[in-house]
KOLMAR-120346 format. One record per residue (C-alpha): x, y, z; residue in one letter. Coordinates in steps of 0.1 Angstrom, whole numbers, plus 5000, padded with zeros to 4 digits. Layout:
N
XYZA;...
//
This chain:
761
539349235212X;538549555226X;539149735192X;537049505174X;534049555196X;534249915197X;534549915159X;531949665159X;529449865180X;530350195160X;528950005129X;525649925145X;525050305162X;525650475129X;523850225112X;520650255137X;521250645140X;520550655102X;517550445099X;514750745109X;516450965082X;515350715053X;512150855055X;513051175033X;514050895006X;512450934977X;514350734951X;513550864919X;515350674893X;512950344910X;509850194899X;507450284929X;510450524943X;508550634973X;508550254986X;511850074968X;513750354977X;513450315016X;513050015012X;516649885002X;518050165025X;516749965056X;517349675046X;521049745036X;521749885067X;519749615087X;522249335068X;525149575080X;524149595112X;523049255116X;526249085107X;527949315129X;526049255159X;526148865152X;530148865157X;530149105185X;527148905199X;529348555193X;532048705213X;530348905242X;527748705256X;526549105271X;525049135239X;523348825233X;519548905233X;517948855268X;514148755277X;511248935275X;507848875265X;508149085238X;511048915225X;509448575231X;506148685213X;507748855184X;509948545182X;506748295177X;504948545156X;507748505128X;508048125132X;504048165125X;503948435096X;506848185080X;504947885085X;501848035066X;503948215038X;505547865035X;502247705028X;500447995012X;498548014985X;501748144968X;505048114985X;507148264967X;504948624965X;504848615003X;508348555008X;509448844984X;506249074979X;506849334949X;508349624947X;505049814955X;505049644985X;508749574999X;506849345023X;506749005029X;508848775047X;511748925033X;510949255049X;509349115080X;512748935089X;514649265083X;512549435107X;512449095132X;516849125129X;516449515135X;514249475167X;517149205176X;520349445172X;518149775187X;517149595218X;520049405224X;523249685214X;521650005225X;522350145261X;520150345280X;522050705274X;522050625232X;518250485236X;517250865246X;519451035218X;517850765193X;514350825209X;515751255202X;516751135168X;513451025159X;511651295170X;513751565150X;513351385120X;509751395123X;509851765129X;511751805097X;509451625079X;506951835095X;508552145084X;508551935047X;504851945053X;504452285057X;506252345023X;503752145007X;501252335021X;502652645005X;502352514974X;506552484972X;506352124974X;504351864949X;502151664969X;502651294950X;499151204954X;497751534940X;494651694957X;495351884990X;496351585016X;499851595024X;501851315022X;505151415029X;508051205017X;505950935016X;504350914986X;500950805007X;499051035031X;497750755051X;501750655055X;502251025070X;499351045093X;500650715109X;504150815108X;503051175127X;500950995149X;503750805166X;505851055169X;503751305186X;503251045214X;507251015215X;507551315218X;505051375247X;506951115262X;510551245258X;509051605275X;507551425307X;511251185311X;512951535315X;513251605352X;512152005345X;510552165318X;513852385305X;513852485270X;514052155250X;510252095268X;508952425254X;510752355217X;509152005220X;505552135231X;505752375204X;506652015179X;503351845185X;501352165179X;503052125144X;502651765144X;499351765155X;498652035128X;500451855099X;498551545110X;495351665105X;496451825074X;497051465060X;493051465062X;493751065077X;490751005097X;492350655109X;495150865126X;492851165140X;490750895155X;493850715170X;495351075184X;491551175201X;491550765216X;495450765227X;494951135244X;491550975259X;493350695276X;496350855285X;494551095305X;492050895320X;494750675338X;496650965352X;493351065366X;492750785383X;496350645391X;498250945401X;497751065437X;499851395440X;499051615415X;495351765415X;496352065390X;497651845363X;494651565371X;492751895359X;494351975332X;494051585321X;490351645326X;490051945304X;491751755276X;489051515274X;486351715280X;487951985249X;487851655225X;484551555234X;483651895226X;485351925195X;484351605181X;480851665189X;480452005176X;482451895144X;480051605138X;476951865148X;477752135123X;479351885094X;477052075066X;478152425077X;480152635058X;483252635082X;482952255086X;483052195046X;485652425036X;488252305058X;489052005046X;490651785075X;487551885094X;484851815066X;486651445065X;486451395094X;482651515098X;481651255066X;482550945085X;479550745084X;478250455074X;476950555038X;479850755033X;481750585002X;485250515015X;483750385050X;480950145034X;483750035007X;486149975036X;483149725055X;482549545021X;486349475018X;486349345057X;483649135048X;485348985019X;488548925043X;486448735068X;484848535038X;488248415030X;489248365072X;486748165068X;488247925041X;491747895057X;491248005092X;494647875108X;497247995088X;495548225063X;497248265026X;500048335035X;501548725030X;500648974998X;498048714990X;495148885002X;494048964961X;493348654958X;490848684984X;489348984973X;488848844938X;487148484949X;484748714974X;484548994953X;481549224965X;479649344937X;479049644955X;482349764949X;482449864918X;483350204919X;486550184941X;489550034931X;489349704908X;492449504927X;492649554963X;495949384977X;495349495013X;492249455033X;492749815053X;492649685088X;495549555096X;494049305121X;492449165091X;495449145069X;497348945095X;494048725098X;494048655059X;498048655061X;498248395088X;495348335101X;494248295137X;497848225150X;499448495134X;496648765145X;497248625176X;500748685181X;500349035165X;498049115191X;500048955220X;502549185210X;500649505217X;499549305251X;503249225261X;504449535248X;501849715276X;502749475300X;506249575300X;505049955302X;503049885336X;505849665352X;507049735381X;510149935382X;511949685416X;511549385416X;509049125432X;509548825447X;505848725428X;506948495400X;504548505366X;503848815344X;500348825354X;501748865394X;504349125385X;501349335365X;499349315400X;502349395416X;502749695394X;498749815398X;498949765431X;502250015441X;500350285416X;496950285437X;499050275470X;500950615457X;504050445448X;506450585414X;504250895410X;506651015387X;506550705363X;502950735356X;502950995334X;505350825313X;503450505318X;500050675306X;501650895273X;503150495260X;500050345270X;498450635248X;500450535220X;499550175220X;496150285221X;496250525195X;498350305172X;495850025175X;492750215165X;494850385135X;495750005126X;492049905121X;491550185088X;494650145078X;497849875072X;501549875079X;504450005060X;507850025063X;507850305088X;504950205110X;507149915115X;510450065121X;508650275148X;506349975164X;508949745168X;511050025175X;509250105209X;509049705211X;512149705217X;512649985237X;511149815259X;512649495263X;515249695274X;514249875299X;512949545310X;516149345305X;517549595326X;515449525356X;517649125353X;519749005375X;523049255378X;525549145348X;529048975356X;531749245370X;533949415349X;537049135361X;534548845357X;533248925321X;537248915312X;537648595326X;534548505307X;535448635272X;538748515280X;537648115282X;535348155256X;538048235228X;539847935239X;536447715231X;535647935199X;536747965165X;539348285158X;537448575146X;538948555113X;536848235106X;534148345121X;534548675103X;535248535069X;531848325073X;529748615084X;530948805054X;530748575031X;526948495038X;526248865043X;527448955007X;524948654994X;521948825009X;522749174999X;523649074965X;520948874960X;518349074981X;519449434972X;521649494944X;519949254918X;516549374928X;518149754923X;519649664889X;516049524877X;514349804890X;516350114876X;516249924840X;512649874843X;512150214847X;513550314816X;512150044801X;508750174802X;509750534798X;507950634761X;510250664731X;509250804694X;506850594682X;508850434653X;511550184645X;514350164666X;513150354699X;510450054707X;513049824696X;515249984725X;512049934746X;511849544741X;515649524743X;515649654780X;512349464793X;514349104784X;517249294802X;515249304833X;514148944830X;517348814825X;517348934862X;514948744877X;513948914903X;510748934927X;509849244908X;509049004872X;505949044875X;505449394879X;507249404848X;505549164831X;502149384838X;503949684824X;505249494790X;501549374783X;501049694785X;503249834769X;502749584739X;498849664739X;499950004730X;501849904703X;499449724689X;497949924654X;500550164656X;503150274628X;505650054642X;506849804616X;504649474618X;507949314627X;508049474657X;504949434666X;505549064659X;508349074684X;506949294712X;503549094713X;505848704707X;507748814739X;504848944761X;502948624753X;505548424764X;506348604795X;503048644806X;502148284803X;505748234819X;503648444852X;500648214849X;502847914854X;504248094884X;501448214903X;498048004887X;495048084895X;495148424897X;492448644880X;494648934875X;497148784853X;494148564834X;492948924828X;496149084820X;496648794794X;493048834778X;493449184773X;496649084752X;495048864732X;492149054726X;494449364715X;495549174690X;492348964673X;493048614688X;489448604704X;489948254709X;492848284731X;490948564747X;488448374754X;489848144768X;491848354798X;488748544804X;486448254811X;489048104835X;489648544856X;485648454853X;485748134874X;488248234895X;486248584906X;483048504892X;481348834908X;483949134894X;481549284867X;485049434850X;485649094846X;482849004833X;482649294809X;486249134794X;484248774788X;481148954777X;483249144745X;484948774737X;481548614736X;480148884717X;483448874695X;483148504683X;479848544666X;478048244674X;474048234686X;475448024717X;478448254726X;476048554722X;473648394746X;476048324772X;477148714766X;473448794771X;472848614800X;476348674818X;475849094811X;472549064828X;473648884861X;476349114862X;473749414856X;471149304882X;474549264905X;474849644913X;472149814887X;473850164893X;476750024880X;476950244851X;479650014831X;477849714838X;474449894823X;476149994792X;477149634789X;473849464790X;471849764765X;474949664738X;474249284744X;470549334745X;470649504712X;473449234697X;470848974702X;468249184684X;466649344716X;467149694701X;464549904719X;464749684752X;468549784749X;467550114745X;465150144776X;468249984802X;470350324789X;466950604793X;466850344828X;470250434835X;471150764820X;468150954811X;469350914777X;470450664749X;472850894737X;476350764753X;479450794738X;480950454743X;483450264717X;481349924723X;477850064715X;478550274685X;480249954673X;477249764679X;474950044659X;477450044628X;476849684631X;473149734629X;473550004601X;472150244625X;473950554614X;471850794624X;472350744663X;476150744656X;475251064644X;473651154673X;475751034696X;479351204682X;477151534676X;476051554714X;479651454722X;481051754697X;478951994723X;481251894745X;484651874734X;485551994697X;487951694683X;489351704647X;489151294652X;485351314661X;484451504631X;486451284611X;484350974624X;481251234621X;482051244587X;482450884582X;479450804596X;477751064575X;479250894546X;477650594565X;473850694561X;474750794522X;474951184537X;477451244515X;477351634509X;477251654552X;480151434552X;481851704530X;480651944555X;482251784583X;485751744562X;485552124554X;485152204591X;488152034603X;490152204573X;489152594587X;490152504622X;493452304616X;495252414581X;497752144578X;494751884575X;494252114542X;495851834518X;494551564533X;490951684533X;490551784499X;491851444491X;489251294510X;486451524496X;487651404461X;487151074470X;483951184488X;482351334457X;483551024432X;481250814447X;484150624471X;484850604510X;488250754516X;
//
């Protein structure tokens, strides 16, 4: 039996020891690699070392989990984030996610069963080396950092914030953020500062730096508020140590400093040409991202409001942001899946219940920092924390405040990054992490464990009232290869053969054919990531629409996109994203009725979204009839008086006004708008060849030939020419495309031919 648990316990270590390396995972043969690629790594080695621990747990009752607060509230808060997901607005999205994502129940259970195995398997000698382990890999991927900023290293998200291996810089500003608090803490638990102190001193400088560097405002104002607290309650709890209550002093009085001069001087030179600075200098409340970031808040408390117990359940929160879409937001991103505050998302996610078991996590998880290290006869957690406060002021464990203050930091700096910002993988790893860190160090503080003699006596009469490990065993196994099977490797499979799948071929015959062929492969799958795929065949069979592939093909490609995405609105109704998705298919390919028809219902269901609305307006427009155009005419100009510097939604209304005969009023929305009525846009030089106005699709594609000269614009140039009855400047046009690319040579002087006989080539 011995064996077996040693084995068994060797399992879980390496399996727990490799967990903060997944962060340089970057799996590039993966749709969204930066996410699935981490993703399946953790949770394959959570299902490892989960079933491990469960034997080793049904035999030694030592490892069994023990009580804690923590335990009991992150306990409750899964039984609540399952009861909403269960009766979400779509289950089976909040129990899977996407492969965007990785989140959902699925991943929250993973991370639940890793908090389980780390808090109940790891001693206090491997908790330090993991809590070491951490830290290193976070230097590394400092170091990683530094490359980037060399210019050795791409950064994914182009632009100049580094994002590490994590595709996100937001992700890597958290991820820093926690670990220069660790680290912080790790230097004050040694009892001198020898040289691993000064290496580790030396770390958060390059933490600190590569943080910044990130440009994540969230995390530099969760790393000035964690410092803040940190050293106001040594200042005021510690007793015995004036010269470092001074040093805590100059700390905040440096950041005070340095915040208030950066926010003084934000439109000096130094300010704006160091970028981390200048970001942090434009928060404000007119600023784009922040006043975005408060009409997105809004919209999540909107939808609170509508199901204010258990919220949507998980990954749902686009349907929110759709049905209280704020007009105001049309220049940011168009489908928002996360309301950046993560207080908010668990608010939408699971309403009241669920936000407040998030938040009694942070609360129990600082209880356990302040208990008191003996024990107390006092019986209650809110007696042991007076207990605790009390032996501080009285002068008691000096040497655990530092420690005490540094965690209580992190919480605090954690927190304040959490309300710009949402979870990931990582920020959950390390949160619950420290979670359970602490329940051990609390568990700890329990009544002494059974002697060495009396735990064999123990184990002893429990094999006689248990099954043999085999069964056990061949159960545990059994199960675990269902869930990683069905969680991992089908997933995998789907994933690698969508992303060759959508990988572009030659743009003829048999290639596409290939194409088509490996999008049913991934169906035949059917896996949480179908409709990620189904976005990307739409897609894909938009672009093929019009093309030289044979009609056939195109019969086939657009025949099996219609029927899958139809299959996802079936799935998951009501959703404007997939009623758009569908339009757009339609539309692509001349069935305006069908069109229509999916655009009036992404209308009802987010009635404010003027790219929405620009979809319905086109299908009104497209069917021709005085009461379609009407309803085009009025629609475009709610959605224009909506947000008027909304340049899209102007454009919109002049092409309406002028479908419906309102030519010059039409005309005075773009001079309104643009200072011009000149604008290069597809819709409106469609909608003056329709009104045999030639001569300002003239002007238009000549002021856009002063910008860029294309061989296609003079070609439509030409054919507007021809148009007007220009015919000899038409000619003129076809000539200037011959000088400037020879091989059109043939082909022009065809078209001049036909030009010159009297007929439109």
């Amino acid at each position: 039996m011995k064996q077996i648990e040693n084995y068994l316990r060797g399992i879980i270590v390496t399996g727990i020891f490799a967990i903060p390396f997944l962060a340089f995972v970057v799996a590039g043969s993966l749709f969204f690699p930066y996410i699935t690629g981490k993703n399946f790594g953790f949770r394959m080695i959570v299902e490892v070392i989960f079933a491990a621990w469960f034997l080793l747990a049904y035999y030694n009752k030592e490892y069994r989990p023990k009580f804690s607060w923590i335990m009991a509230m992150a306990s409750i808060f899964v039984v609540v984030v399952f009861l909403a997901d269960s009766f979400g607005f779509n289950a089976y999205k909040s129990f899977w996610s996407n492969y965007e994502r990785m989140e959902g129940f699925v991943g929250l259970i993973h991370v639940f069963a890793y908090f389980v195995v780390l808090g109940s398997v790891l001693t206090k000698d491997l908790w330090t080396k993991f809590l070491h382990t951490s830290v290193c890999a976070s230097i590394l991927m400092s170091f990683y950092g530094i490359i980037q900023l060399m210019g050795d290293a791409v950064i994914s998200q182009g632009g100049s914030r580094l994002d590490g291996r994590f595709g996100n810089a937001a992700y890597f500003g958290g991820y820093l953020l926690f670990n220069i608090f660790l680290t912080a803490f790790l230097i004050v638990r040694r009892k001198e500062f020898d040289w691993l102190s000064y290496l580790y001193t030396a770390a958060i400088a390059l933490q600190m730096y590569i943080m910044f560097a990130t440009e994540t405002r969230g995390s530099m104002l969760g790393l000035f508020g964690g410092i803040i607290v940190a050293a106001l309650l040594f200042i005021f709890l510690d007793k015995k140590r004036p010269v470092l209550k001074w040093i805590a002093g100059g700390i905040i009085g440096f950041l005070i400093i340095f915040v208030f001069l950066v926010f003084q001087n934000k439109e000096t030179d130094f300010v704006k040409s160091h970028a981390p600075l200048s970001r942090l200098a434009s928060i404000s409340l007119a600023e784009t991202t922040v006043a975005s970031r408060f009409m997105v808040w809004g919209m999540a408390i909107d939808g609170f409001k509508e199901r204010p117990l258990l919220g949507w359940g998980q990954e749902n929160f686009n349907v929110v942001f759709n049905k209280f879409y704020n007009p105001g937001m049309y220049a940011q991103e168009q489908w928002f899946d996360r309301a950046h505050d993560i207080f908010l998302d668990w608010l939408i996610a699971a309403g009241i219940f669920g936000l407040l078991f998030y938040l009694l996590l942070f609360l129990s998880g600082m209880a356990l920092v302040w208990e008191a290290e003996t024990g107390t006869e006092e019986k209650g957690l809110w007696a042991k924390i007076k207990h605790s406060w009390r032996k501080h002021v009285s002068g008691e464990e000096q040497n655990k405040i530092l420690e005490r203050s540094i965690l209580t930091g992190l919480f605090v700096s954690y927190f304040i990054h959490n309300i710009f910002v949402f979870d990931n993988l990582f920020s959950y790893i390390l949160f619950f992490s420290l979670l359970a860190f602490l329940h051990h160090n609390h568990t700890q503080k329990l009544p002494t464990l059974p002697t060495m003699h009396q735990k064999k006596q123990q184990i002893k009469i429990i094999d006689e009232e248990i099954l043999p490990i085999s069964y056990i065993g061949s159960v545990v196994v059994f199960v675990f290869c269902l869930v990683f099977y069905f969680v991992n490797i089908r997933p995998i499979e789907a994933n690698t053969i969508l992303i060759d799948a959508i990988q572009p071929r030659q743009q003829s015959g048999l290639p596409m054919q290939e194409n088509l062929d490996l999008f049913k492969q991934v169906f035949s799958y059917n896996t949480f990531g179908n409709s990620e795929a189904r976005e990307q065949l739409v897609q894909a069979a938009m672009r093929a629409s019009g093309t030289e592939f044979p009609p056939a093909l195109q019969k086939d490609i657009f025949s099996f996109a219609n029927q899958q995405i139809l299959l996802q609105l079936d799935e998951t109704p009501n959703d404007a994203r997939y009623e758009t998705f569908a339009g757009m298919l339609f539309a692509r390919y001349k069935m305006n009725p069908e069109a229509l028809a999916h655009f009036q219902k992404a209308h009802e269901l987010s009635p404010a979204k003027q790219t929405i609305s620009n979809n319905l307006i086109m299908a009104y427009l497209n069917s021709g009839d005085n009461s379609s155009i009407q309803k085009a005419l009025s629609l475009a100009k709610t959605s224009y008086e909506s947000a008027p510097a909304f340049d899209e939604a102007a454009k919109m209304y002049a092409l309406t006004l002028m479908r419906t005969g309102e030519v010059e009023q039409g005309q005075q929305v773009l001079f309104k708008q643009f200072g011009t009525d000149l604008i290069f846009d597809e819709n409106l030089i469609n909608v003056y060849a329709a009104l045999g106005n030639y001569e300002k699709i003239i002007a238009i594609i000549d002021k856009q030939l002063t910008v860029k000269d294309d061989p296609q614009l003079r070609i439509r140039l030409a054919a507007a020419y021809l148009g007007a009855n220009q015919r000899a400047n038409a000619i003129l046009e076809v000539q200037k495309i011959m000088v400037s690319n020879p091989e059109f040579k043939q082909q022009g002087e065809a078209y001049i031919q036909e030009i010159r006989a009297g007929r439109n080539p």
